[in-house]
C-alpha positions in Angstrom: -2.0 0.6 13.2 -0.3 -0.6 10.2 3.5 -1.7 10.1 5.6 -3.2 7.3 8.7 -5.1 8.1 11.2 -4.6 4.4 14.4 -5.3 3.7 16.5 -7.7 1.4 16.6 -11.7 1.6 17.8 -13.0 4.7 17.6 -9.7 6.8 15.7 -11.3 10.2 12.3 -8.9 9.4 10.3 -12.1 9.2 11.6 -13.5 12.8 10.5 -9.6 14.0 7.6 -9.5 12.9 6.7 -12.6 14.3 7.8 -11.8 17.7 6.3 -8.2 17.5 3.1 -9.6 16.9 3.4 -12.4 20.0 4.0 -9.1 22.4 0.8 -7.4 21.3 -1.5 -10.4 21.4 0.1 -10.4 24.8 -1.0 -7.1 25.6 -4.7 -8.4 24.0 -4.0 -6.5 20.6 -6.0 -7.6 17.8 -3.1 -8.4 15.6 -3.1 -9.7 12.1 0.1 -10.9 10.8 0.5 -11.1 6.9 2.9 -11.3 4.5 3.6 -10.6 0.7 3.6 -11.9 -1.9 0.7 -14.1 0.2 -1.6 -12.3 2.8 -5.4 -14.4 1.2 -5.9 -17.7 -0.4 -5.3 -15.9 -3.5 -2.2 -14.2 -3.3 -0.8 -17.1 -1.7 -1.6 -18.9 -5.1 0.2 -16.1 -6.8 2.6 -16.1 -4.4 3.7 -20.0 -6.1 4.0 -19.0 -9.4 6.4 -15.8 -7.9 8.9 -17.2 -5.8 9.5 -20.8 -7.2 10.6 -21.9 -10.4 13.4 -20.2 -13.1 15.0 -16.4 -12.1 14.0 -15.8 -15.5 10.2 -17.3 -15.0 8.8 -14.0 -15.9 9.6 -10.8 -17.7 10.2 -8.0 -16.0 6.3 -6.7 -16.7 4.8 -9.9 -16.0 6.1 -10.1 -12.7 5.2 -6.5 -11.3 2.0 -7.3 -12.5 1.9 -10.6 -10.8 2.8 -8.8 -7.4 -0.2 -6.2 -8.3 -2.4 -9.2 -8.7 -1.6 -10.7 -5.8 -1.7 -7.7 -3.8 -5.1 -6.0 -4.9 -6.5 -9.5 -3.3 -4.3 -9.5 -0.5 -5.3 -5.9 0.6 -9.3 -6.5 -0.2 -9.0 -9.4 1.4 -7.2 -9.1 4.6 -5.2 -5.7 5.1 -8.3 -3.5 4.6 -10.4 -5.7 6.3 -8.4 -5.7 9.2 -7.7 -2.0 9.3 -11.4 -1.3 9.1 -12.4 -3.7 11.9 -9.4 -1.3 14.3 -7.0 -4.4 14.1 -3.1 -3.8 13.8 -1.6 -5.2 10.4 1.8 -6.4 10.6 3.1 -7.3 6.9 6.1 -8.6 5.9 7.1 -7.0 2.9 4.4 -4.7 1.5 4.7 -2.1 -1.8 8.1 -1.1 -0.5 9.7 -4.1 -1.9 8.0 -4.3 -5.7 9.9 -0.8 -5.2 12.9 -2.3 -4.4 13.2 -5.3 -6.0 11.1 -4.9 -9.2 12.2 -0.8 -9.5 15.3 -0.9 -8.4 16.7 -4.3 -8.5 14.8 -4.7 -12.3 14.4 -1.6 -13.7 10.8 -1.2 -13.7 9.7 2.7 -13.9 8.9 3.6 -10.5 6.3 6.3 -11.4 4.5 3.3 -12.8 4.5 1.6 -9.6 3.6 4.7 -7.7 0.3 4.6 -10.3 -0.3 0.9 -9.7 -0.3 1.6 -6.0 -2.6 4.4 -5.7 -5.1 2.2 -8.1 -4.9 -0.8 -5.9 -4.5 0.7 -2.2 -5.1 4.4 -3.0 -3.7 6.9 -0.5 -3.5 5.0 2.7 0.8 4.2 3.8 2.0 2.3 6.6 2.3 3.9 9.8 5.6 3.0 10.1 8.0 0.9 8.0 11.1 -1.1 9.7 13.6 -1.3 6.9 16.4 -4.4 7.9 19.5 -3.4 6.0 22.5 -6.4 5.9 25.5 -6.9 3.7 23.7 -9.1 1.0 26.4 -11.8 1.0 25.8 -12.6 4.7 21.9 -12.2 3.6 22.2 -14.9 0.6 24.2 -17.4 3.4 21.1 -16.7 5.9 18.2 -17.4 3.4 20.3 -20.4 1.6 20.7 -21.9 5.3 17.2 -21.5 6.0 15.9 -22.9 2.6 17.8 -26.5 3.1 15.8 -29.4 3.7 12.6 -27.4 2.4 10.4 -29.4 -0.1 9.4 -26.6 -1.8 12.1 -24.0 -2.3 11.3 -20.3 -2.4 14.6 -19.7 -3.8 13.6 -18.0 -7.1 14.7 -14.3 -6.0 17.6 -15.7 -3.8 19.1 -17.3 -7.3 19.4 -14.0 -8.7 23.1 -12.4 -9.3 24.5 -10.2 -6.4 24.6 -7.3 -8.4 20.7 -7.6 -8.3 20.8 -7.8 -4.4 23.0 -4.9 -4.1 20.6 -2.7 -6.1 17.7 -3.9 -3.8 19.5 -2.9 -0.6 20.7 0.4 -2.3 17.1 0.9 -3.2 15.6 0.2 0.4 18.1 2.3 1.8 16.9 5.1 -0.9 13.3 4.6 -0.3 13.6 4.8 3.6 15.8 8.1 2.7 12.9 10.0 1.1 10.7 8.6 3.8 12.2 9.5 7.1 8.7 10.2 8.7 7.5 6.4 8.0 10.5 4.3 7.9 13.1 3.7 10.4 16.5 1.8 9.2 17.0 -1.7 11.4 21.0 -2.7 11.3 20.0 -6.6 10.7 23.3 -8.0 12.1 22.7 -7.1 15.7 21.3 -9.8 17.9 17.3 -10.6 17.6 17.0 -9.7 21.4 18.7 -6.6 20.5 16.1 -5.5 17.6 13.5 -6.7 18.9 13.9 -4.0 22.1 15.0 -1.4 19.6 11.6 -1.6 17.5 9.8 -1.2 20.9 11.4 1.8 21.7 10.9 3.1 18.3 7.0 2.5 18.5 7.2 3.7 22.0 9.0 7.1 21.1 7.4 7.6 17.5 3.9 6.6 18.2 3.5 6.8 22.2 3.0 3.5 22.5 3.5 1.1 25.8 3.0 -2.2 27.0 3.5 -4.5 30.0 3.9 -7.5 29.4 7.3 -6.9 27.2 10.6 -10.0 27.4 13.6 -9.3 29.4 
């Protein structure tokens, strides 16, 4: 099983992915919980040079290919892996977001992105995609708050004007559109507790899934 947790800055996907993949090592699920940009020692390099540093660090170009870089080693190295071996995959943020933020948000041709994709993962999609969808100005305040007192500051796409941030959440909300049988849309300003129960009735309805030893 392989699920991607999307959405815009400050949404909560990380915190559910998290807790989603405590309840299935609970239920003794081999679980592997990942992230992008990041996943293997050498994305995570990448992942550096991606989210720290100047909003205008890198063109347009160079960053999607940065994310492609960083992804072709992240899925060879652990996503396929994993997949292969019958683990689940959680990932925070996978190819939906260079959709979203480098389509959308900077321009970037999305049929060119749909040809990196199938070069780098081929035809294989997430099961199923939880898309966390918040007004962007309570998402900045949310990943500013969480940033303070960090040494290093992954604030690079976070710096970025709000007219950027609005085109990523229009674009997620687009994507999950012309996806209905993949991705589900999350509202990210209900309560944790309250998510977290609706994305195990999602997997429970969509993919027949049940387990035991679920929170209160």
């Amino acid at each position: 099983m392989f699920i991607t947790f999307e959405g815009g800055e400050g949404t909560g996907k990380s915190t559910q992915a998290l807790i989603l993949a405590d309840i299935l090592k609970k239920n003794d699920v081999d679980v592997v919980l990942t992230r992008e940009p990041g996943g293997s020692p050498g994305a995570e390099i990448i992942r550096n040079l991606l989210v720290t540093g100047s909003v205008d660090r890198w063109s347009n170009m160079s960053e999607v290919l940065l994310m492609y870089a960083a992804r072709a080693d992240h899925w060879q190295n652990t996503i396929k892996p994993a997949l292969d071996n019958g683990s689940w995959v959680l990932c925070d943020r996978f190819a939906d977001s260079t959709v979203a933020y480098q389509g959308y948000g900077r321009g970037v041709n999305r049929e060119f992105l749909q040809l990196l994709y199938n070069y780098v993962v081929g035809d294989i999609e997430p099961d199923i995609t939880f898309v966390f969808d918040l007004d962007v100005y309570e998402g900045i305040k949310r990943a500013t708050t969480r940033m303070e007192g960090n040494v290093v500051v992954e604030g690079r796409f976070e710096a970025m004007d709000m007219e950027f941030h609005k085109r990523i959440r229009a674009g997620f909300l687009e994507i999950a559109k012309d996806n209905p049988s993949r991705c589900v849309v999350m509202q990210a300003d209900s309560h944790p507790k309250v998510i977290h129960r609706q994305i195990i009735d999602i997997l429970q309805e969509r993919k027949g899934l049940s387990w035991k030893n679920l929170p209160a």
